[in-house]
MARGU-911960 format. One record per residue (C-alpha): residue in one letter; x, y, z. Coordinates in steps of 0.1 Angstrom, whole numbers, plus 5000, padded with zeros to 4 digits. Last residue first. Example, Ala and Ser with C-alpha at 12.3 -4.5 7.8 and 13.67 -1.06 7.14 Angstrom:
2
s513749895071/a512349555078/
***
This chain:
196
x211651991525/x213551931558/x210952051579/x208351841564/x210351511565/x211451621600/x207651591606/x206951241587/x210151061609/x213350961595/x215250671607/x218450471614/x219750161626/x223750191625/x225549821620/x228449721632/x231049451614/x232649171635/x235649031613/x236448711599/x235848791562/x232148901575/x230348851603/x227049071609/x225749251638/x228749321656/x227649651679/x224249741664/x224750131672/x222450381682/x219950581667/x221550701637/x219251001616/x218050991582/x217351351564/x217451291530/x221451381531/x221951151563/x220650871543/x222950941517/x225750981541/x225350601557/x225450481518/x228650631514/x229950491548/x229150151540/x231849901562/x229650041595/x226649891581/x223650031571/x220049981592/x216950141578/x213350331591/x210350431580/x208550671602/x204650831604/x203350691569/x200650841555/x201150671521/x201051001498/x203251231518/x205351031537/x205950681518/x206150901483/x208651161499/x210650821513/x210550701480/x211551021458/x214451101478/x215850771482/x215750751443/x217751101443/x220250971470/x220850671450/x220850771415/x223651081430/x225950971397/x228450751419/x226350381412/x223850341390/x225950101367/x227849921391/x223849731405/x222050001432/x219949801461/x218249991482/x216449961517/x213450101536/x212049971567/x207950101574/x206050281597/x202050371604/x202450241640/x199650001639/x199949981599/x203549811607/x205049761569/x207849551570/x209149681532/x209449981515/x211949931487/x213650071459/x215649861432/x218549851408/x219949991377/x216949951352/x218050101322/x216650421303/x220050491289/x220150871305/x216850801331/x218950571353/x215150321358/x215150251402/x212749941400/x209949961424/x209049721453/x206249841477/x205149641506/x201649541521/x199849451490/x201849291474/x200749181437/x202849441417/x205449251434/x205548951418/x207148961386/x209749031409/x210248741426/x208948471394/x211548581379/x214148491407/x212848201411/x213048101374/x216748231376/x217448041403/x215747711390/x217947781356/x221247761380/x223348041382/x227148001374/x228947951406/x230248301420/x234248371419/x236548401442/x234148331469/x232748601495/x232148591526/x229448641552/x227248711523/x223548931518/x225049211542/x223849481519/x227249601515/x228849251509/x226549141481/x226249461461/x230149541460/x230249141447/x227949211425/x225348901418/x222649051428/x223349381407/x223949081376/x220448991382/x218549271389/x220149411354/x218749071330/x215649081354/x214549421342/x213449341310/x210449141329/x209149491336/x209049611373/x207049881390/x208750241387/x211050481400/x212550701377/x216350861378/x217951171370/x215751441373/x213051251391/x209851101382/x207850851407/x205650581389/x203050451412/x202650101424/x198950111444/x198049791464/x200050001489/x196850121493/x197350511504/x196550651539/x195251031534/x197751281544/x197851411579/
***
Protein backbone atom coordinates (compact mmCIF):
# COMPACT_ATOMS: atom_id res chain seq x y z
CA UNK A 1 0.00 0.00 0.00
CA UNK A 2 1.29 3.43 -0.84
CA UNK A 3 2.30 5.76 1.76
CA UNK A 4 -0.74 8.19 2.98
CA UNK A 5 -0.09 11.66 1.56
CA UNK A 6 -1.10 15.12 3.33
CA UNK A 7 -3.61 16.40 1.44
CA UNK A 8 -2.01 19.54 2.77
CA UNK A 9 0.04 18.81 -0.41
CA UNK A 10 -1.42 20.42 -3.94
CA UNK A 11 0.64 18.79 -6.61
CA UNK A 12 0.82 19.68 -10.17
CA UNK A 13 -0.32 16.62 -12.29
CA UNK A 14 0.86 16.62 -16.18
CA UNK A 15 -1.06 15.10 -18.90
CA UNK A 16 -1.00 15.14 -22.60
CA UNK A 17 -3.63 17.39 -23.07
CA UNK A 18 -4.52 18.93 -19.88
CA UNK A 19 -2.69 20.01 -16.43
CA UNK A 20 -3.94 19.85 -13.09
CA UNK A 21 -2.85 22.30 -10.83
CA UNK A 22 -3.64 24.63 -7.60
CA UNK A 23 -5.43 27.81 -8.46
CA UNK A 24 -4.09 31.21 -9.64
CA UNK A 25 -6.34 34.31 -9.20
CA UNK A 26 -6.34 34.34 -13.27
CA UNK A 27 -8.47 31.56 -13.02
CA UNK A 28 -11.53 33.21 -11.50
CA UNK A 29 -12.44 35.10 -14.79
CA UNK A 30 -12.99 31.04 -16.48
CA UNK A 31 -14.44 29.51 -13.01
CA UNK A 32 -16.83 32.07 -13.28
CA UNK A 33 -18.32 32.01 -16.58
CA UNK A 34 -18.19 27.63 -16.26
CA UNK A 35 -20.49 28.46 -13.10
CA UNK A 36 -22.52 30.38 -14.79
CA UNK A 37 -23.14 27.83 -17.89
CA UNK A 38 -26.21 26.84 -18.17
CA UNK A 39 -24.89 23.08 -19.51
CA UNK A 40 -22.63 23.38 -16.25
CA UNK A 41 -25.56 24.34 -13.95
CA UNK A 42 -28.08 21.65 -14.91
CA UNK A 43 -25.57 18.63 -15.22
CA UNK A 44 -24.06 19.06 -11.95
CA UNK A 45 -27.46 19.42 -10.38
CA UNK A 46 -26.55 23.03 -8.92
CA UNK A 47 -30.40 24.39 -10.30
CA UNK A 48 -33.86 22.96 -10.28
CA UNK A 49 -34.55 25.26 -13.15
CA UNK A 50 -33.15 27.43 -15.06
CA UNK A 51 -34.12 31.20 -15.91
CA UNK A 52 -33.92 32.71 -19.31
CA UNK A 53 -31.19 34.46 -18.52
CA UNK A 54 -28.92 34.74 -15.17
CA UNK A 55 -29.00 38.07 -13.07
CA UNK A 56 -25.77 39.95 -13.55
CA UNK A 57 -23.46 38.87 -10.60
CA UNK A 58 -23.27 40.91 -7.77
CA UNK A 59 -19.64 42.32 -6.56
CA UNK A 60 -20.29 40.31 -3.00
CA UNK A 61 -20.54 37.14 -5.33
CA UNK A 62 -17.73 37.73 -7.02
CA UNK A 63 -15.72 38.52 -3.77
CA UNK A 64 -17.09 35.20 -2.44
CA UNK A 65 -16.32 33.53 -5.04
CA UNK A 66 -12.55 34.79 -4.88
CA UNK A 67 -12.19 34.33 -1.71
CA UNK A 68 -13.41 30.28 -2.56
CA UNK A 69 -10.75 29.41 -4.46
CA UNK A 70 -8.06 31.34 -3.26
CA UNK A 71 -8.74 29.17 -0.54
CA UNK A 72 -8.09 25.88 -1.24
CA UNK A 73 -4.43 25.64 -1.09
CA UNK A 74 -5.38 25.90 2.70
CA UNK A 75 -7.50 22.60 3.01
CA UNK A 76 -6.24 20.23 4.42
CA UNK A 77 -8.74 17.48 4.07
CA UNK A 78 -9.78 17.98 0.31
CA UNK A 79 -7.98 18.64 -2.81
CA UNK A 80 -9.27 21.39 -5.37
CA UNK A 81 -7.10 21.73 -8.62
CA UNK A 82 -7.83 23.75 -11.65
CA UNK A 83 -7.95 21.50 -14.86
CA UNK A 84 -5.30 24.13 -17.28
CA UNK A 85 -6.33 22.86 -21.54
CA UNK A 86 -2.58 22.72 -22.16
CA UNK A 87 -3.13 24.18 -26.14
CA UNK A 88 -4.06 27.95 -24.81
CA UNK A 89 -2.88 27.32 -21.38
CA UNK A 90 -6.42 28.32 -19.88
CA UNK A 91 -8.04 27.21 -16.91
CA UNK A 92 -11.20 25.33 -18.17
CA UNK A 93 -12.58 24.07 -15.03
CA UNK A 94 -11.87 22.15 -11.89
CA UNK A 95 -10.89 18.68 -10.24
CA UNK A 96 -12.02 17.62 -6.93
CA UNK A 97 -11.54 15.12 -4.09
CA UNK A 98 -13.72 16.06 -1.62
CA UNK A 99 -15.55 14.27 1.77
CA UNK A 100 -12.52 12.73 2.65
CA UNK A 101 -13.30 9.60 5.23
CA UNK A 102 -9.62 8.85 6.63
CA UNK A 103 -11.50 5.78 8.58
CA UNK A 104 -12.30 4.18 5.41
CA UNK A 105 -9.43 5.75 3.36
CA UNK A 106 -12.18 7.10 0.62
CA UNK A 107 -13.10 10.09 -0.93
CA UNK A 108 -16.21 11.70 -3.54
CA UNK A 109 -14.79 12.98 -6.68
CA UNK A 110 -16.49 15.49 -9.04
CA UNK A 111 -15.78 17.85 -12.14
CA UNK A 112 -16.71 20.71 -13.43
CA UNK A 113 -15.63 21.45 -17.24
CA UNK A 114 -16.67 25.33 -18.46
CA UNK A 115 -17.74 25.14 -22.98
CA UNK A 116 -14.22 25.52 -23.62
CA UNK A 117 -12.91 22.12 -22.20
CA UNK A 118 -15.58 20.38 -23.26
CA UNK A 119 -15.53 17.35 -26.29
CA UNK A 120 -11.55 17.21 -26.65
CA UNK A 121 -11.21 14.03 -23.93
CA UNK A 122 -10.07 17.18 -21.04
CA UNK A 123 -12.37 15.40 -18.95
CA UNK A 124 -11.58 11.83 -19.17
CA UNK A 125 -7.77 12.73 -19.18
CA UNK A 126 -8.13 15.05 -15.93
CA UNK A 127 -10.17 12.19 -14.33
CA UNK A 128 -7.48 10.10 -15.14
CA UNK A 129 -4.82 11.98 -13.57
CA UNK A 130 -6.82 12.64 -10.19
CA UNK A 131 -8.13 9.42 -9.39
CA UNK A 132 -4.31 7.95 -10.21
CA UNK A 133 -3.08 10.76 -7.83
CA UNK A 134 -5.89 9.81 -4.99
CA UNK A 135 -4.74 6.02 -5.40
CA UNK A 136 -1.31 5.80 -5.81
CA UNK A 137 0.11 8.80 -3.95
CA UNK A 138 -2.77 9.48 -1.32
CA UNK A 139 -3.52 5.90 -0.22
CA UNK A 140 -6.82 6.13 -0.81
CA UNK A 141 -8.85 2.61 -0.81
CA UNK A 142 -12.23 4.08 -2.93
CA UNK A 143 -13.46 7.48 -4.09
CA UNK A 144 -16.53 7.52 -5.29
CA UNK A 145 -19.25 9.90 -7.49
CA UNK A 146 -22.97 10.23 -8.32
CA UNK A 147 -23.98 11.53 -12.16
CA UNK A 148 -27.33 11.96 -13.20
CA UNK A 149 -29.36 10.04 -15.51
CA UNK A 150 -29.75 13.40 -17.94
CA UNK A 151 -25.51 13.12 -18.18
CA UNK A 152 -24.80 10.14 -20.17
CA UNK A 153 -21.40 11.45 -21.50
CA UNK A 154 -20.14 12.15 -18.19
CA UNK A 155 -21.63 8.57 -16.97
CA UNK A 156 -19.13 6.95 -19.89
CA UNK A 157 -16.09 8.85 -18.80
CA UNK A 158 -16.34 7.43 -15.53
CA UNK A 159 -16.92 4.09 -16.95
CA UNK A 160 -13.70 4.69 -19.26
CA UNK A 161 -11.33 5.24 -15.91
CA UNK A 162 -12.84 2.45 -14.61
CA UNK A 163 -16.02 3.65 -12.42
CA UNK A 164 -18.69 1.24 -11.82
CA UNK A 165 -22.78 2.03 -11.00
CA UNK A 166 -23.94 0.67 -7.92
CA UNK A 167 -27.43 1.10 -7.95
CA UNK A 168 -29.69 3.74 -8.83
CA UNK A 169 -30.89 7.05 -6.92
CA UNK A 170 -34.44 6.80 -8.23
CA UNK A 171 -35.59 10.79 -8.44
CA UNK A 172 -32.94 12.36 -6.73
CA UNK A 173 -33.11 15.79 -8.08
CA UNK A 174 -36.16 17.93 -9.65
CA UNK A 175 -35.60 19.60 -12.52
CA UNK A 176 -37.96 21.51 -15.26
CA UNK A 177 -40.75 19.42 -13.54
CA UNK A 178 -39.40 16.16 -13.92
CA UNK A 179 -37.87 13.46 -11.46
CA UNK A 180 -34.19 12.92 -12.70
CA UNK A 181 -32.08 9.65 -11.32
CA UNK A 182 -28.95 9.62 -10.26
CA UNK A 183 -26.19 6.58 -10.53
CA UNK A 184 -23.71 6.55 -7.48
CA UNK A 185 -20.63 5.10 -8.66
CA UNK A 186 -17.10 4.07 -7.65
CA UNK A 187 -13.69 2.78 -8.26
CA UNK A 188 -11.79 0.99 -5.82
CA UNK A 189 -7.50 1.09 -5.37
CA UNK A 190 -7.26 -2.75 -6.81
CA UNK A 191 -9.38 -2.38 -10.00
CA UNK A 192 -7.27 0.80 -10.21
CA UNK A 193 -4.23 -1.54 -10.47
CA UNK A 194 -5.82 -3.94 -12.71
CA UNK A 195 -7.03 -1.43 -14.97
CA UNK A 196 -3.70 0.33 -15.47
Amino acid sequence: MPQLADFAVKPVLTGREVLLRPFVDEDLDAIREALRDPEVRRLTGSVADEPAELAPEAPDEVRALREWYASRDAQPDRLDLAVVDKTGGRCVGEAVLNRWDPANRSCNYRILLGPAGRGRGLGTEATRLLVGYGFERLGLHRISLEVYAFNPRARRVYEKVGFRAEGVLRESLRYRDEWIDATPMSILAHEWVAGR
